[in-house]
SENUTOR-619985 format. One line per field, with one value per residue (C-alpha): x, y, z; residue in three letters. Coordinates in Angstrom, 3 decimals. Example, Ala and Ser with C-alpha at 12.3 -4.5 7.8 and 13.67 -1.06 7.14 Angstrom:
xx: 12.300; 13.670 .
yy: -4.500; -1.060 .
zz: 7.800; 7.140 .
residu: ALA; SER .
***
This chain:
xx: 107.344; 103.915; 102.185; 99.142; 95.715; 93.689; 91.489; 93.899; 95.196; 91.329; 90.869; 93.669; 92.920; 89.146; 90.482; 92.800; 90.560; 88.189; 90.360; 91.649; 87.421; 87.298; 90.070; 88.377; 85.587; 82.958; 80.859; 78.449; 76.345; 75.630; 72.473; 71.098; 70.009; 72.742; 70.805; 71.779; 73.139; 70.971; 72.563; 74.053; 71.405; 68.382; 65.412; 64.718; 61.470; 58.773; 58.117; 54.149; 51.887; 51.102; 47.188; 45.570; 42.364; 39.632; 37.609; 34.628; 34.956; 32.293; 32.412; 29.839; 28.004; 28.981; 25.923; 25.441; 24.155; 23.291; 24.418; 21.617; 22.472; 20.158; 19.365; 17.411; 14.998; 12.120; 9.386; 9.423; 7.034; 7.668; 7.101; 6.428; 5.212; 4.429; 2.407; 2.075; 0.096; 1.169; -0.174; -2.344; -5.932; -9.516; -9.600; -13.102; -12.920; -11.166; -12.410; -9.753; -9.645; -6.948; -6.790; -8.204; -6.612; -6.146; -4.468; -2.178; -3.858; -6.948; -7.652; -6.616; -7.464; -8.792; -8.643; -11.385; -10.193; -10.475; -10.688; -7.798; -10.513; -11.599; -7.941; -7.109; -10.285; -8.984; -5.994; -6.991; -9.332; -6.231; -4.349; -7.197; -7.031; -3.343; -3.314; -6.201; -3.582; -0.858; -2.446; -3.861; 0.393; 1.175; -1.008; -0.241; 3.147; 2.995; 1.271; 4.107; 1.683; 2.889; 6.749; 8.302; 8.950; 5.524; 5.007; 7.821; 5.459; 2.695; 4.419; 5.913; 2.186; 1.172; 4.239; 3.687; -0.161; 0.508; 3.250; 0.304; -1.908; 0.597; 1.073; -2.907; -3.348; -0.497; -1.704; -5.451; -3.647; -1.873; -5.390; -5.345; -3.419; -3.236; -2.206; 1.671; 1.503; -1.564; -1.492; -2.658; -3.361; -1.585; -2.357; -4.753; -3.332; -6.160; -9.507; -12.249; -12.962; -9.747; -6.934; -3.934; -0.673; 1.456; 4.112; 1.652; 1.589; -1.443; -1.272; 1.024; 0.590; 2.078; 3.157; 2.728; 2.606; 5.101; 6.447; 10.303; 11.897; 14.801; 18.472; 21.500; 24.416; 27.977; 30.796; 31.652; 28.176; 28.003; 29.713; 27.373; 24.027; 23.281; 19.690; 17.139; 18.429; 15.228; 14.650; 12.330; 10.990; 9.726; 7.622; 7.541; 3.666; 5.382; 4.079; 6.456; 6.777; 8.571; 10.610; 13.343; 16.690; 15.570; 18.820; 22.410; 23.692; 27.902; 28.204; 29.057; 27.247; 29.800; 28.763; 28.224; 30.047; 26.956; 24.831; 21.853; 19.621; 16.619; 14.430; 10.750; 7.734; 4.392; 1.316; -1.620; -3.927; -1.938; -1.860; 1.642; 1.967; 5.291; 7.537; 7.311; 10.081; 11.341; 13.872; 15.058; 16.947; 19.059; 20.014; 23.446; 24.940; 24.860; 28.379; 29.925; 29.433; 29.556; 26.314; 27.403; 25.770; 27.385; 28.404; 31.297; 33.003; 35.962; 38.552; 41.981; 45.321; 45.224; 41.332; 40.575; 37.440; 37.311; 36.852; 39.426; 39.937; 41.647; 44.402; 45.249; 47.382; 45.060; 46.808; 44.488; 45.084; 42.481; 40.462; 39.627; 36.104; 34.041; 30.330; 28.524; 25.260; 23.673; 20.700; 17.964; 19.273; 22.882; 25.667; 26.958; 30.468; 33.036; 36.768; 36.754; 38.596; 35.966; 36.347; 37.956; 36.527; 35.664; 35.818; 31.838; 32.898; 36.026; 36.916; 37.241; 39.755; 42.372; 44.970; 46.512; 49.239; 48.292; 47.520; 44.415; 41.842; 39.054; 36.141; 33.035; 30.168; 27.506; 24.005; 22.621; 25.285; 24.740; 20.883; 22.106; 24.154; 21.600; 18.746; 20.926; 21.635; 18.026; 17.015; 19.645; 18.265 .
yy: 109.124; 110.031; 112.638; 112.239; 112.337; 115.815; 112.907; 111.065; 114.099; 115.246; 111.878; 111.816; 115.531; 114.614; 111.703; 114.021; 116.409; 113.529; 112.294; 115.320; 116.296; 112.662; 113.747; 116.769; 114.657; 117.237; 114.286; 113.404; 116.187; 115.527; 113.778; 114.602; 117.889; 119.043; 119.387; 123.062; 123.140; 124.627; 127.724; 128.345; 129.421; 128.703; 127.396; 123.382; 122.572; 121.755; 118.441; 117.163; 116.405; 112.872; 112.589; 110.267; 107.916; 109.180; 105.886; 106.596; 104.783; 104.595; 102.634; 100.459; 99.841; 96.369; 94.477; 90.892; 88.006; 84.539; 82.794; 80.926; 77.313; 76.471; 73.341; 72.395; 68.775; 67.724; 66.335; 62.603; 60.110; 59.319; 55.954; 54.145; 50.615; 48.750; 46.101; 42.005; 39.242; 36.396; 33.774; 32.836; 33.344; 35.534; 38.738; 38.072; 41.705; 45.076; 48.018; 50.392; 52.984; 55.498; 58.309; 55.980; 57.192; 53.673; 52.674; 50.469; 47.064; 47.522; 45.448; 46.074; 43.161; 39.522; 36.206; 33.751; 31.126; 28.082; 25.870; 27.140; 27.877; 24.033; 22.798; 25.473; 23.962; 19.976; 20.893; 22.844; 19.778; 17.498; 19.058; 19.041; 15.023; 14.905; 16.945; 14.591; 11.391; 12.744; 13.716; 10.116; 9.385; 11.067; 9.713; 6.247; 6.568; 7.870; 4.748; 2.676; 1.008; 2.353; 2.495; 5.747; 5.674; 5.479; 8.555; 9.986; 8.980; 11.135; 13.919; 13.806; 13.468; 16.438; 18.595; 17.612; 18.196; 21.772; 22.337; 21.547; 24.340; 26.965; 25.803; 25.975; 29.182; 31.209; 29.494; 31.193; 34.863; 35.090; 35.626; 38.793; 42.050; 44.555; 48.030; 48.314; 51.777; 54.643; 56.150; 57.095; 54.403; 56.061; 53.012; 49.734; 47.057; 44.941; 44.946; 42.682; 39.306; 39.439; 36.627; 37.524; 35.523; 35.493; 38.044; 40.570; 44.089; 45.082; 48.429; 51.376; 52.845; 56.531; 58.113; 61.875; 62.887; 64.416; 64.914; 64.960; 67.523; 66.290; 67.405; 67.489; 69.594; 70.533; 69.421; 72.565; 73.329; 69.256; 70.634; 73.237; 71.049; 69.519; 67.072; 69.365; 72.683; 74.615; 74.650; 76.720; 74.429; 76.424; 74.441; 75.608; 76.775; 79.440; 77.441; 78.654; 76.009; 75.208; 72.095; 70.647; 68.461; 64.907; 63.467; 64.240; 61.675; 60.626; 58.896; 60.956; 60.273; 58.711; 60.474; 63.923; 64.152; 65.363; 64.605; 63.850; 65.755; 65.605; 67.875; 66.844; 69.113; 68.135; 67.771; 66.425; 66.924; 65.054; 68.574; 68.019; 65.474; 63.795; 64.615; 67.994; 70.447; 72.359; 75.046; 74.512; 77.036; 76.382; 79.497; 79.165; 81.095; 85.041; 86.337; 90.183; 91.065; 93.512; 94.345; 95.459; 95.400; 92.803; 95.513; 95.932; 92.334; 91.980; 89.780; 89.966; 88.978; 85.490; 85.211; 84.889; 86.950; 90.015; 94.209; 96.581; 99.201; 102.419; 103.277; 106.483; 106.642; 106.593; 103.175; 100.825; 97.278; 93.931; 91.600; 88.529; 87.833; 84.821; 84.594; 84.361; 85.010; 85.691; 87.477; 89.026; 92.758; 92.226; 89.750; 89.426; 89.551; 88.365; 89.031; 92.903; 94.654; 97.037; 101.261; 100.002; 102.616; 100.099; 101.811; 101.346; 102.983; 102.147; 98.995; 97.111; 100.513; 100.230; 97.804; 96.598; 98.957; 101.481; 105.472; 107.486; 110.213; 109.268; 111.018; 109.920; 107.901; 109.894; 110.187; 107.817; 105.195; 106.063; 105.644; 101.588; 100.989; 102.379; 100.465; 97.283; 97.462; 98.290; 94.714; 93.404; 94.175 .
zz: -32.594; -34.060; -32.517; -30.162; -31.407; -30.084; -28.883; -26.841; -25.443; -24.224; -22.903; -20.789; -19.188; -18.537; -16.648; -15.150; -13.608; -12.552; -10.210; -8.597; -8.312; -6.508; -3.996; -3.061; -1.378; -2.775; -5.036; -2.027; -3.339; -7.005; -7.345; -3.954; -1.928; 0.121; 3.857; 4.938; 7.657; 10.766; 12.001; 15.554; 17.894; 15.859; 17.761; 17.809; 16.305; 18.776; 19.303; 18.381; 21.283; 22.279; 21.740; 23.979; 23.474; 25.488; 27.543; 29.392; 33.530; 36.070; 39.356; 39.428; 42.854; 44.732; 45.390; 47.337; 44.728; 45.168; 42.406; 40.157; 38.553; 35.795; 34.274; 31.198; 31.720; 31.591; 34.491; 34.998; 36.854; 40.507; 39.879; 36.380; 35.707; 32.941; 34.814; 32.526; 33.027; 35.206; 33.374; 30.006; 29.939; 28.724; 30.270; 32.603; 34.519; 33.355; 35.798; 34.824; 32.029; 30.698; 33.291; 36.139; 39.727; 41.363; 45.156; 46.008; 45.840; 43.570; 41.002; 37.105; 35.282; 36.497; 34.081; 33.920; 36.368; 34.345; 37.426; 39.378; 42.112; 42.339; 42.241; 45.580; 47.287; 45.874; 47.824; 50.891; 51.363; 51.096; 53.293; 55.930; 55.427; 55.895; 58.678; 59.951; 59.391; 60.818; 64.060; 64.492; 63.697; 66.415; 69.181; 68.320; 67.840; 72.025; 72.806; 70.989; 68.510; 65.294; 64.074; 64.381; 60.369; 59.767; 61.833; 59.524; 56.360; 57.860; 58.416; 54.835; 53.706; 55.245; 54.094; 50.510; 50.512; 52.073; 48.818; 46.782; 48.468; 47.979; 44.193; 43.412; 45.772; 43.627; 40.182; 41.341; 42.560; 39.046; 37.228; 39.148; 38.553; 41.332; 41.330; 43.182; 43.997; 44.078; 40.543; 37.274; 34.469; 31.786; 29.132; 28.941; 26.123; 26.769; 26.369; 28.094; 26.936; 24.782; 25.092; 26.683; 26.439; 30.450; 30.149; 27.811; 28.820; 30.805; 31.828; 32.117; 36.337; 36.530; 39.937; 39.197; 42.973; 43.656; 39.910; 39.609; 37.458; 35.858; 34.439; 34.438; 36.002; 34.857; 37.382; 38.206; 39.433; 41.702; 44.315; 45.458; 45.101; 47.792; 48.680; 50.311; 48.995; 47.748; 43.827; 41.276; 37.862; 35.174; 32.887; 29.170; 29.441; 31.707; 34.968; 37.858; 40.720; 44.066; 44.820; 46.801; 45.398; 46.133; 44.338; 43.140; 40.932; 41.607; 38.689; 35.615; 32.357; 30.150; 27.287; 28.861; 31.592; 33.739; 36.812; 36.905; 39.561; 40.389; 42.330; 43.178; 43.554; 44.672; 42.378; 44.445; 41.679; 39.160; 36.645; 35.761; 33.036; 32.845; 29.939; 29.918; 29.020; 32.254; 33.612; 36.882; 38.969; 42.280; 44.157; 45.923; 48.836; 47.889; 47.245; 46.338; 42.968; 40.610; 38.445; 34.555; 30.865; 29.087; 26.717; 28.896; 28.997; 26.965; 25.890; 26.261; 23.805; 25.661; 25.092; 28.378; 29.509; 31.726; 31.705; 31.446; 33.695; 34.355; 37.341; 39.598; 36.715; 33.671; 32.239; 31.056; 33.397; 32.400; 35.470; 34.572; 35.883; 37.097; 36.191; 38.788; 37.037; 33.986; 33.855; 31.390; 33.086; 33.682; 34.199; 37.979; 38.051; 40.554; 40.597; 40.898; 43.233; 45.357; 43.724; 40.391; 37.614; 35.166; 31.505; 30.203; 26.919; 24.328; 26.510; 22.986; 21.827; 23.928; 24.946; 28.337; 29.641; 27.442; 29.070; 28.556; 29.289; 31.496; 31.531; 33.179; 31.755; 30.516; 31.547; 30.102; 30.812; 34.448; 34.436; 32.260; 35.320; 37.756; 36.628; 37.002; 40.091; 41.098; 39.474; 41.338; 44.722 .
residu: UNK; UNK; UNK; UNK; UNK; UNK; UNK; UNK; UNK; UNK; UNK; UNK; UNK; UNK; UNK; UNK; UNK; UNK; UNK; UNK; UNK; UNK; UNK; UNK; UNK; UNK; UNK; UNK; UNK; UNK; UNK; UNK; UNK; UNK; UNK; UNK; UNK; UNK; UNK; UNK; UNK; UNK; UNK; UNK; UNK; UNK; UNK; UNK; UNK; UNK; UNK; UNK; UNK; UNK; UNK; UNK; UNK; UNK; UNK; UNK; UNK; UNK; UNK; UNK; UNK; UNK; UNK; UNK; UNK; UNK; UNK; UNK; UNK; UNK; UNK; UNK; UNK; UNK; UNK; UNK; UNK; UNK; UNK; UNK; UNK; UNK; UNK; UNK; UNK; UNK; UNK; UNK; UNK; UNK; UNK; UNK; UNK; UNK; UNK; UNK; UNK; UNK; UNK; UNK; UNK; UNK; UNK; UNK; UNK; UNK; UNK; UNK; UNK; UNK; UNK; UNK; UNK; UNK; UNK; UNK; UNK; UNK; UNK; UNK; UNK; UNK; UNK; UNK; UNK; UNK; UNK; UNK; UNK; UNK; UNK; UNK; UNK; UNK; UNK; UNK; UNK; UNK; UNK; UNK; UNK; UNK; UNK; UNK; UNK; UNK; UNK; UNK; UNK; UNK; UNK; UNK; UNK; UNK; UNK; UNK; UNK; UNK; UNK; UNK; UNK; UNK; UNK; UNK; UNK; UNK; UNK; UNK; UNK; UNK; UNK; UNK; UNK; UNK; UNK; UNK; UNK; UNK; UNK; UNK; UNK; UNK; UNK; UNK; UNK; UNK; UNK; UNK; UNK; UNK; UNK; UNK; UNK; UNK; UNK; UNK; UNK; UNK; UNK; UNK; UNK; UNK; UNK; UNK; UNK; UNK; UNK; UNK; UNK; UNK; UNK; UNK; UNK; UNK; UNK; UNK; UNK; UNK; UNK; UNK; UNK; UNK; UNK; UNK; UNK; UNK; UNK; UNK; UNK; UNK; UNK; UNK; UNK; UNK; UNK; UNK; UNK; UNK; UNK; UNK; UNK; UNK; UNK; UNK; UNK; UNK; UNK; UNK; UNK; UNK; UNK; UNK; UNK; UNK; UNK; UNK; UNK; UNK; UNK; UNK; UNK; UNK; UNK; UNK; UNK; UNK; UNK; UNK; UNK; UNK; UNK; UNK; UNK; UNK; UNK; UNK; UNK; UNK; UNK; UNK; UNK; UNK; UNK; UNK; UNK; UNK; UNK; UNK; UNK; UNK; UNK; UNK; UNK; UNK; UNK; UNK; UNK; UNK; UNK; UNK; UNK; UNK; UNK; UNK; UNK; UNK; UNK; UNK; UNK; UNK; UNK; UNK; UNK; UNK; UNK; UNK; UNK; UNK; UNK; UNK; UNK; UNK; UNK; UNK; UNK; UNK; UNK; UNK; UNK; UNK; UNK; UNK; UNK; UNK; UNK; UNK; UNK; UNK; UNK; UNK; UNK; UNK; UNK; UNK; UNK; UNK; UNK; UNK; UNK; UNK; UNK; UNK; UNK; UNK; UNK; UNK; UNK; UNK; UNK; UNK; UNK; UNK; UNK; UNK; UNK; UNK; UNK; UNK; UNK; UNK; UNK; UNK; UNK .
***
């Protein structure tokens, strides 16, 4: 048999001596730091302190609020009319300008009457001679010496001359346009001695007394208007005036899905132009609220708007609020339990469940809150 190779034979004792290393278990450490192991009685290390965020709360003061709606409109006419001829003809008498102040009844324009005046007195003179005939009817048909049917022709006579009357009577009163209402002439389309076709524009007649502020109101805000509740219109020239809800509409726009409302205010002197821009403001019944910069509204993970607040046990808890109003100072909020330290400072740092240090608003927090709650009162 041929000897082994040296090779072989070194082969086969390295793999020899690998495999009784292997059985020993004592590989884990190659390649690796062996952890030493800690020895008995040695001291644990400490564990870190758990640092907590730091919130600024203050309690703000409870106040009672009356809740302000406000709409954006515009002022309106009482009354509007475009007032039209009745019939064709030349204009013979105009005694009204733009910016006349007219009554009810006064006259606006007058047509030449082209005869109608002769054809009312034609048939007012008819009518006296049928009324003529058919008295002289009726006393002989008592004495029997006329027919009762010609009695019946008579009175038919009559009946048909009085038609005629009325015909040339209204024919004459359409030359004339009268004022329906006391107003302002806003516009004249004619001019005298001009031709005017019937149906043609005349005149535009404004109501401005009282004027009527117009809008239009969310439906969450119809069911606390009411007509007669007392309103404030703020015109855009910065004109502050006093009026009362003459109407709250029930039918939604279909567009908007708003009321309209209308609140009228009294302008004697006709100052107030319609078509003006206006703000008007309702004041509801006062309710508990809770003055705060709107600094300190937040949102929560759900989006839904509120402030956060801090327990006995300095964990942060969330109230969803209701606006009550919204003001150039502060907003008014509702939905606040009564001592709740609201946090004024690191609301927006914080999450919902979460503990913290309190410490209390500063100065000049204080004096924020302070002076809302003096424009409050």
């Amino acid at each position: 048999m041929a000897k082994l190779k040296f090779h072989k034979i070194a082969a086969v004792a390295v793999l020899v001596a690998t495999a009784a290393w292997i059985a020993t278990g004592e590989f884990s450490s190659v390649g690796s730091a062996r952890q030493e192991e800690q020895p008995a009685g040695a001291a644990a290390e400490p564990e870190r302190p758990v640092v907590l965020k730091t919130v600024q709360v203050a309690v703000p003061p409870r106040l009672e609020h009356a809740r302000i709606i406000r709409v954006s409109g515009q002022t309106q006419a009482d009354k509007s009319a475009v007032l039209a001829s009745r019939t064709a003809g030349i204009v013979q008498e105009l005694p009204v300008d733009e910016g006349s102040r007219v009554k009810a009844g006064d006259v606006i324009m007058r047509l030449e009457t082209e005869g109608k005046e002769a054809a009312v007195e034609s048939a007012r003179q008819t009518v006296a001679q049928r009324e003529a005939e058919l008295k002289a009817a009726e006393r002989l048909a008592k004495s029997g010496s006329i027919a009762s049917l010609q009695l019946d022709v008579a009175r038919a006579n009559f009946a048909s001359a009085q038609s005629a009357l009325e015909q040339a009577q209204a024919e004459l009163d359409r030359v004339v346009v009268h004022a329906p209402f006391d107003g302002i002439i806003d516009k004249v389309e004619v001019e005298q001695g001009g031709s005017v076709m019937q149906g043609a524009e005349v005149a535009t007649l404004l109501k401005l007394d009282p004027i009527v502020a117009v809008g239009e109101v969310s439906e969450r805000d119809l069911g606390t208007l009411e007509p007669g509740d007392k309103a404030d219109v703020r015109l855009v020239n910065g004109q502050e005036l006093a009026g009362e809800i003459r109407h709250v509409s029930r039918a939604a726009s279909p567009q908007t899905r708003t009321f309209r409302l209308e609140v009228v205010v009294p302008n004697p002197e006709g100052q107030i132009p319609a078509g003006m821009t206006a703000e008007i403001a309702v004041s509801t019944d006062s309710v508990e609220t809770v003055a705060l910069p709107r600094s300190v509204v937040t949102l929560n993970n759900d989006g839904e708007l509120g402030i956060r607040a801090v327990d006995e046990a300095g964990v942060v808890q969330f109230f969803p609020i209701d606006i009550v109003d919204d003001t150039p100072q502060a907003l008014y909020l509702a939905g606040i339990p009564a001592g709740v330290r609201v946090i004024v400072a690191g609301q927006d740092l914080v999450t919902d469940g979460e503990k913290v240090q309190t410490a209390e608003a500063d100065a000049a927090t204080l004096r924020e809150l302070a002076n809302v709650a003096d424009a409050a009162k």
